[in-house]
C-alpha positions as CSV (number, residue, x, y, z in Angstrom):
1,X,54.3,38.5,107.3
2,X,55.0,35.0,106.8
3,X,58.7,33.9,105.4
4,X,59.6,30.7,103.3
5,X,62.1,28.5,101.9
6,X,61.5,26.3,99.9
7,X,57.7,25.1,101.1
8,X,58.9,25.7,104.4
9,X,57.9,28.7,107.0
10,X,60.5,29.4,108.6
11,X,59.8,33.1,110.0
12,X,56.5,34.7,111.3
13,X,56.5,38.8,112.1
14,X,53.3,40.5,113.3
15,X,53.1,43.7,111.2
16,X,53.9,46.7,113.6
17,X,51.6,50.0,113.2
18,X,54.3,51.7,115.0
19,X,57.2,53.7,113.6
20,X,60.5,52.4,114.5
21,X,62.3,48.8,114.2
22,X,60.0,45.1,114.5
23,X,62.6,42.5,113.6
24,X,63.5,40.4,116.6
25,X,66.7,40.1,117.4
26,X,67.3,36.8,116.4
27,X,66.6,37.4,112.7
28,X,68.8,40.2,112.3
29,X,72.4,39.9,110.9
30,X,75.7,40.4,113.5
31,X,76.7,43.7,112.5
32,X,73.2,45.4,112.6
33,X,73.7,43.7,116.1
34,X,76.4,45.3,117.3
35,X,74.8,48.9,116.6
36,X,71.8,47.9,118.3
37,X,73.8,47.2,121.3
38,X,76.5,50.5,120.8
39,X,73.5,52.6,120.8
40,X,72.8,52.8,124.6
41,X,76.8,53.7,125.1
42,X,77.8,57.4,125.6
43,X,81.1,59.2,125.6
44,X,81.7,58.5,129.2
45,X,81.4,55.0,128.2
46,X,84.2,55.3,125.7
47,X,86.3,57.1,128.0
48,X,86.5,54.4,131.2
49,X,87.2,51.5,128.7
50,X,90.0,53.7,127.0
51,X,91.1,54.3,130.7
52,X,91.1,50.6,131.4
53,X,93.7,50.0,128.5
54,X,96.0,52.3,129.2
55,X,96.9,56.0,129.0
56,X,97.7,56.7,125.5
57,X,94.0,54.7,124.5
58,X,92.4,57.5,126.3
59,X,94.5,60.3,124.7
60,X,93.1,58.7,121.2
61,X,89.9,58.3,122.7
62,X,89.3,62.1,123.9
63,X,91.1,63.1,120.5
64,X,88.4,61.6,118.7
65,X,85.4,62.4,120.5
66,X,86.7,66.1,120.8
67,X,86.6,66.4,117.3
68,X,83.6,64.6,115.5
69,X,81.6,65.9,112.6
70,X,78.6,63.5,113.8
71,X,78.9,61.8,117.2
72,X,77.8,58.4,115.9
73,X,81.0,58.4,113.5
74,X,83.2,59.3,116.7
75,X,81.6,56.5,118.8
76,X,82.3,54.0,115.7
77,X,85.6,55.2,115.9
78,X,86.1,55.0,119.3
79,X,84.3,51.6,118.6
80,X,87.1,50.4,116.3
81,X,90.2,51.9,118.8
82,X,88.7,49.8,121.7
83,X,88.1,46.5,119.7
84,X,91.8,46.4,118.5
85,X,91.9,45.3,122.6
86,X,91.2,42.0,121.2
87,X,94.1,41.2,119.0
């Protein structure tokens, strides 16, 4: 599949016969990213960063992940606990 703007090409994908995702990386949007790249972390993950912050992280943390309905809605919620980190 060919992609253009304007009379430009600016993107070329091979068609994939395969089931499962063929964008490359660099043509997909931040936040699709950032799931991509959460997908190979596991509960034990969660936990040792939580550790790493301090004492009542992990309390939040384990509350969380003891407690999910789905697992990937804990591990976004653990996601969103560990990014406030940053601010």
């Amino acid at each position: 599949m060919e992609v253009y703007l304007n009379t430009q090409r600016i993107a070329l994908h091979k068609r994939s016969f395969i089931a499962g995702r063929s964008t490359e990386d660099a043509h997909m949007p931040e936040n699709h990213l950032e799931y991509q790249h959460s997908k190979g972390r596991n509960a034990a993950f969660y936990l040792e960063e939580a550790e790493v912050i301090g004492m009542y992280t992990l309390k939040a943390v384990e509350k969380v992940l003891a407690s999910p309905k789905y697992v990937s809605h804990a591990y976004r919620s653990c996601e969103g606990i560990l990014s406030l980190r940053k601010k």
